[in-house]
N, C-alpha and C positions, 0 to 999 in steps of 0.2 A: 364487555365480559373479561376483556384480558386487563382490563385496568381492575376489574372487583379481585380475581384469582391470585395477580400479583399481591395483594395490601390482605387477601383474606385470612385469617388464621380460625381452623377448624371450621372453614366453610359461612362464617360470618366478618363482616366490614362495623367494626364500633369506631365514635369518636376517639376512645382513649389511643384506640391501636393510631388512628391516622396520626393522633395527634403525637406517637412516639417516633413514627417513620418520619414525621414533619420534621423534629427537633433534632435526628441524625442528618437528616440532609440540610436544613440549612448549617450546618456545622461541616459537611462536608465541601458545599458550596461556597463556603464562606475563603477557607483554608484553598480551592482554587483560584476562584476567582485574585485573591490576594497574592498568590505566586503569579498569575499570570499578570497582572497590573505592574507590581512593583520589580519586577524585570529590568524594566526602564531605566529603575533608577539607579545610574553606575557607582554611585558613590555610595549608598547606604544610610540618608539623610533622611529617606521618608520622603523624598520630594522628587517631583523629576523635573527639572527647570525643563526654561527653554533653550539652555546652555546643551544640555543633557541629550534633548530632543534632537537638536540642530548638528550633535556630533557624530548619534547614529542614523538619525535618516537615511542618510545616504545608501548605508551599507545593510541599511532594514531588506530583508525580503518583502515582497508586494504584501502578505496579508498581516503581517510585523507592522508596516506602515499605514495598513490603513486602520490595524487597531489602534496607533497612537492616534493617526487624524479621529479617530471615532471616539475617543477620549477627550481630545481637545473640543471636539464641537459641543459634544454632551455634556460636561462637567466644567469645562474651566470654567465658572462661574463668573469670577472678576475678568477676565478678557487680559490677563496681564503673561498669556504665552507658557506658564509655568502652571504642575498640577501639584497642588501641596497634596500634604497626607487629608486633612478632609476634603477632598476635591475627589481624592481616590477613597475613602473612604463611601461616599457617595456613590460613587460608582460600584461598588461592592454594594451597596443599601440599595442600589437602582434594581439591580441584578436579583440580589434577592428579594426584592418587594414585591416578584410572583408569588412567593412564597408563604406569603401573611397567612395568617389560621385561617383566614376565607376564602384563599386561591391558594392554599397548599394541594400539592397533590395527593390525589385522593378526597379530595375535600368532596367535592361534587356529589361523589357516591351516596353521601349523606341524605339528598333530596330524595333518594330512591325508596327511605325507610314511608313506605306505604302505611303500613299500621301506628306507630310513632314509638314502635317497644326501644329505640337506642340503638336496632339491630340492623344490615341491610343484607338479605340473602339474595341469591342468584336468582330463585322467581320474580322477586318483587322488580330486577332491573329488566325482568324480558317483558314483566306487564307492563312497563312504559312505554320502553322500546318499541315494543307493537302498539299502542295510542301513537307514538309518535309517528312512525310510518304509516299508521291508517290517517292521520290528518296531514303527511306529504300527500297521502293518495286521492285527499282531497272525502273523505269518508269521515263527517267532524262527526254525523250522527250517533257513531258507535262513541265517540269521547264524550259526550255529553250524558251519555245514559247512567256513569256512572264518576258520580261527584264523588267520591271517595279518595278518588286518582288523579283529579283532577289540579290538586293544588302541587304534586309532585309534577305533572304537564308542564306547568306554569313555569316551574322553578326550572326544569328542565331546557326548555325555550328561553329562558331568561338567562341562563348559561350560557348555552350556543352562540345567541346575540352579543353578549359580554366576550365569548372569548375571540369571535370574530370581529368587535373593532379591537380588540387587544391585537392580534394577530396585522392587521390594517397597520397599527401604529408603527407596530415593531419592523414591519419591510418596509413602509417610509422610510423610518430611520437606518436600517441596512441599504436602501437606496442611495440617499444623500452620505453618507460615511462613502462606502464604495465609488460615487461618482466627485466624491473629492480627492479618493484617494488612484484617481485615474484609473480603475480597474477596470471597466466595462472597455474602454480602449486602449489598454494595454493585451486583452484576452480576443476582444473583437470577434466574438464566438458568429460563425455563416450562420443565418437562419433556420429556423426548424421549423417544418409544418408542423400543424397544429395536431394531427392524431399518429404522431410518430413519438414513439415510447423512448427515454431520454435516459443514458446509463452511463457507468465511467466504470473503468479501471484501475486499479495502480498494481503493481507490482515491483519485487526488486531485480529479478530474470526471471529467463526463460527454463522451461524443465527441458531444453534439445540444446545442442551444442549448432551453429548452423556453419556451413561450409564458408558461406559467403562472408566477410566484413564488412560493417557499414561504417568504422568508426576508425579502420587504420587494420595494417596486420600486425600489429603490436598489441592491440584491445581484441577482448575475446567478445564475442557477439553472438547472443542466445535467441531463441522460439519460442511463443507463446500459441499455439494451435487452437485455433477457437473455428468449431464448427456451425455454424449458423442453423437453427433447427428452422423445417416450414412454416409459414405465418401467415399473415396478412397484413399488420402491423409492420410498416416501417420503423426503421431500429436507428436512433442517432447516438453515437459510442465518442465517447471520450478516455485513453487509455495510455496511461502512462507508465512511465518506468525509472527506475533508479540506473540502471547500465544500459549498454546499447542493448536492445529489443527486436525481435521483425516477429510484426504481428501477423503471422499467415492465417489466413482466412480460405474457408470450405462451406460447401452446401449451398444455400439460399443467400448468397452471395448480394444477389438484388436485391434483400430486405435493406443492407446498409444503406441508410438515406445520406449519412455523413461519420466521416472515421476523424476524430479530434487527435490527433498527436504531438509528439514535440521534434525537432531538428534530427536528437539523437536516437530517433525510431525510424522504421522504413515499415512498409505493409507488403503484403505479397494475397492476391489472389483476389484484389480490389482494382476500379479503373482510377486514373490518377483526379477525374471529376468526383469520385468519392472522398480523398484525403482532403484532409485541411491543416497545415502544420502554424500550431500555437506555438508559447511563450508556453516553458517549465515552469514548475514551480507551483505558484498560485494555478493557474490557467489551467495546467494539465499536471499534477502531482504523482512523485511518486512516493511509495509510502515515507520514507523520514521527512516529507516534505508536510504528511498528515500525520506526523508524529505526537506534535502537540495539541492538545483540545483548541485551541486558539488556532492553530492555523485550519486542522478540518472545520472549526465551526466558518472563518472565513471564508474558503472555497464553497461550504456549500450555501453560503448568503452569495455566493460571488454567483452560484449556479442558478440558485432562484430568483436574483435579479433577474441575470441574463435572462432569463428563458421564461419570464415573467411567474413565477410560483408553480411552476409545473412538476409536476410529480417524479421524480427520478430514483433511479437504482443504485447502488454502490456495491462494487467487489473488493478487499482489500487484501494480499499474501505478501507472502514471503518471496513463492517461487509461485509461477502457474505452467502445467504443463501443457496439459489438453483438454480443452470443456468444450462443453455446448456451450451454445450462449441464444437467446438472453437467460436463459433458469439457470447457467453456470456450472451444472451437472459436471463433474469428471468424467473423460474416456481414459478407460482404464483398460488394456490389454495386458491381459497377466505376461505373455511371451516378452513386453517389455519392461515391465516390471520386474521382473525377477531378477533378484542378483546375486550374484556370487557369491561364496561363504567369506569371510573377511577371515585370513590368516592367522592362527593363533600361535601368539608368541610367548615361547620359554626359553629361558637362558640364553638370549641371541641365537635361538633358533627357531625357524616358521613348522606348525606344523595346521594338517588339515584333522576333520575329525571322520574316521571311516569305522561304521557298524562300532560304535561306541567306544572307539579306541582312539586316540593319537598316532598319525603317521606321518615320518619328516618331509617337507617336500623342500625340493632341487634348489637353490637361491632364483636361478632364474626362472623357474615358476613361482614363485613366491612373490618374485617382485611382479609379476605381470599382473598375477592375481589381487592381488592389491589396488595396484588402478585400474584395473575392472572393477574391483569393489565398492570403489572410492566414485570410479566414476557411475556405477547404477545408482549411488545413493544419493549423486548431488543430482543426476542428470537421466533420470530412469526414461524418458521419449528420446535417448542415444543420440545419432546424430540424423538433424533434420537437414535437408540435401535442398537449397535454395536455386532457381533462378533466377541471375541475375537481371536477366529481362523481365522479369515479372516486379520488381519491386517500382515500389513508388518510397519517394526518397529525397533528402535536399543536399544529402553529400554524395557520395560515389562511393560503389559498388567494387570490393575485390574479391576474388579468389583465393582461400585460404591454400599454400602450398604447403605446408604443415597445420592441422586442424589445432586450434586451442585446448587449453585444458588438459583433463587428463585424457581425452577423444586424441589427442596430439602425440600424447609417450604414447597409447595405444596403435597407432598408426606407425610410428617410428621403431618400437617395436616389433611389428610384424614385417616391416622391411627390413631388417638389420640392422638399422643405425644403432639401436639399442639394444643392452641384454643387460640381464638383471643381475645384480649383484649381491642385493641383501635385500629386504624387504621397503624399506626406502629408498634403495641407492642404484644406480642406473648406470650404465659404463658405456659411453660412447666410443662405439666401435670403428668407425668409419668418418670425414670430414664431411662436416654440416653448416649449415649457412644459419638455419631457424632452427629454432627451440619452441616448445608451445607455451605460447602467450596465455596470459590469462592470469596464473598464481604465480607464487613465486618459489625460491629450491633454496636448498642447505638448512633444512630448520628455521625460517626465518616464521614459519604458522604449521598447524599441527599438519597439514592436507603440503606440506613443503617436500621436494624431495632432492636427494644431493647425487649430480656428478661427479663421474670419476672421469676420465680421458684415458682410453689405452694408449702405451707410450709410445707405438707405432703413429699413433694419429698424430696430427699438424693441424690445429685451429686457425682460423686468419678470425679473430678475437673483433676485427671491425667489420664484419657481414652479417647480414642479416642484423636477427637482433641478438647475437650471443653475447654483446659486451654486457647487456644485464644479466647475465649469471653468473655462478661460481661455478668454477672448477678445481679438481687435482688430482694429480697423477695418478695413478691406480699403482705402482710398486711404491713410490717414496710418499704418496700422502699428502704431500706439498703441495700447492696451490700451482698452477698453471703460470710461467711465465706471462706477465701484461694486464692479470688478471688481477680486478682490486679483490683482497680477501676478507675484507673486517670482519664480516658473518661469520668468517670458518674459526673454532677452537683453535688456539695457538697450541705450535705442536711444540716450540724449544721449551 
């Protein structure tokens, strides 16, 4: 029914209409497939030697490599190492030859036209559908009583048949690619029982800033909160990320059968007999890793290998903060969501808006309110409060002594170190060793903010991590003795 809806126009499925969605998509398909192929080819020739081949390998990521090997096995026709342009052209032809007038999509629906008017409506597909579930139920008598339906049956079952050794064919051939191109042992995914529901993640952070560091205290290190709803159903999760991550885990904790991650993730509220730390990348992706059609279509051949055609889930964001899981639902608590009004700015001055009017506020309310603004919008689940004995992990666990991000000027803020100066600009008041890791300062991106140094203070410019920032005095404007300034505007 969701394949008639999608193709229907005005509640009927005709040949001409398939036949015009046919002719947009292989044209569509065509123009993919072709940028994904001829990639390869570094020069522009139309060809991709074996010159070609042999210079990126190397430097290929896992599912890059194994579409070349999945190229070579399949098309290089003459065996002489090299795909000319009709070798890839083929390859395009192979791709689309699902696609012929009698395996386009939508084609099928055709067999449904019960009366033979040209037309196929939505009753005509559920009177089959119900023949065909009465003779799974082993009920042929009621199919027999009427020969009218019968030859749509037919066609029907003779579909099915058709596209399941189609289906056969094609994970053969993702088998033998993939176990050429060493991926089954490069991912070496722990086993799964058989009625455990099979899911993955990716993301690029977390929506909580976390106390703890898994990656340095120079890298800022985020929360992903996934609360496990009740089941029965064992859960096997594969979850990845583009930055360091700790995936805290709540609830029905015992559903997890197996938690798949990478080096640069840690778990928290799982036993370390749950974790299993993979290979990035192909194995456990984070989103620009499934950036390109070619590498998600890769992972998930690499997933249905593994785990032999078994049925799986996929979540893919930007940020994730807090869900359930497996249905992925948000937990949304408005008290953490809500954020501050973001500053409005005229003439180099911040003002707020009160009972529909403009009112100035103080610079150092203005700056503070700002990275409170700044930070509800990147980071609305605030800061999540880790322990470090609770994480499972393959590096080590620190203590953040200044929190990251903007969670970090806010913090240094409320202790003194900081007071605000103008709406971007922050003046350190007192001698500091760290600064909050995470972004960077002086205008270097829109979310950047600039130090000033009261001329009282005395930086020692090699502790902590202050030698990556900028500074400058706060009476003369000038850059900080020691300090490199290329970012800062020249003042001569």
């Amino acid at each position: 029914m969701n394949a008639f809806f999608s193709y229907a126009v005005q509640d009927l499925v005709t040949q001409d209409i398939l036949d015009q969605r046919h002719r947009a998509e292989v044209l569509r398909r065509r123009a993919h497939f072709r940028s994904a192929y001829f990639r390869f080819d570094l020069n522009g020739d139309h060809l991709v030697s074996a010159a070609e081949i042999k210079q990126q390998e190397p430097a290929l990521k896992p599912q890059d490599r194994a579409e070349l090997i999945w190229l070579r096995y399949a098309f290089d026709a003459d065996k002489d190492g090299n795909l000319s342009q009709s070798e890839l052209m083929m390859a395009e032809d192979a791709q689309l030859g699902q696609l012929e007038t009698t395996r386009a999509p939508g084609s099928q629906l055709m067999q449904f036209d019960l009366n033979d008017d040209g037309a196929v409506t939505a009753e005509e597909i559920i009177a089959v559908v119900d023949l065909l579930r009465d003779e799974a139920d082993g009920n042929s008598k009621k199919n027999n009583k009427d020969t009218r339906k019968s030859p749509a049956l037919t066609a029907a079952q003779k579909e099915r048949e058709l596209r399941m050794a189609e289906y056969e064919a094609r994970f053969e051939a993702k088998r033998v690619a993939l176990a050429e191109a060493g991926l089954p042992e490069i991912c070496a995914y722990p086993p799964k029982s058989e009625e455990a529901g099979l899911h993955w993640l990716s993301t690029l952070r977390g929506g909580a800033v976390s106390t703890i560091s898994i990656s340095g205290l120079h890298q800022a290190t985020t929360v992903v909160r996934l609360h496990v709803e009740a089941g029965e159903q064992p859960l096997y999760l594969i979850a990845g990320a583009q930055t360091s991550v700790i995936w805290q885990f709540t609830g029905a904790v015992e559903r997890i059968e197996r938690l798949i991650t990478h080096s640069g993730n840690a778990v928290s509220g799982l036993d370390s007999t749950q974790v299993h730390f993979a290979r990035s990348g192909v194995c456990v992706p984070g989103p620009s890793d499934l950036g390109q059609a070619v590498a998600q279509r890769t992972f998930r051949s690499t997933l249905e290998v593994a785990f032999d055609r078994q049925r799986f889930d996929g979540k893919t964001a930007e940020w994730m903060g807090s869900r359930t899981f497996p249905s992925h639902e948000r937990i949304i608590h408005k008290d953490q969501l809500d954020a501050v009004d973001k500053p409005i700015r005229r003439n180099g001055k911040a003002f707020e808006m009160v009972d529909g009017a403009l009112r100035e506020l103080e610079n150092d309310v203005a700056s503070r309110r700002q990275v409170q603004y700044q930070f509800d919008l990147d980071y609305p689940y605030g800061v999540a409060r880790i322990d470090p004995e609770t994480l499972v992990l393959q590096g080590k666990a620190q203590r953040y002594s200044v929190l990251p991000l903007q969670a970090g000027l806010l913090q240094l803020l409320d202790q003194g170190v900081l007071r605000g100066h103008a709406v971007d600009t922050l003046v350190i008041t007192r001698p500091v060793e760290m600064l909050p890791s995470g972004f960077k300062t002086n205008g270097a991106n829109s979310r950047g903010y600039r130090f000033y140094v009261d001329p009282q203070v005395t930086l020692d410019i090699e502790a902590g991590n202050l030698s990556e920032y900028n500074y400058e005095n706060l009476e003369t404007g000038r850059c900080v003795d020691g300090v490199p300034c290329e970012m800062l505007p020249s003042l001569d």
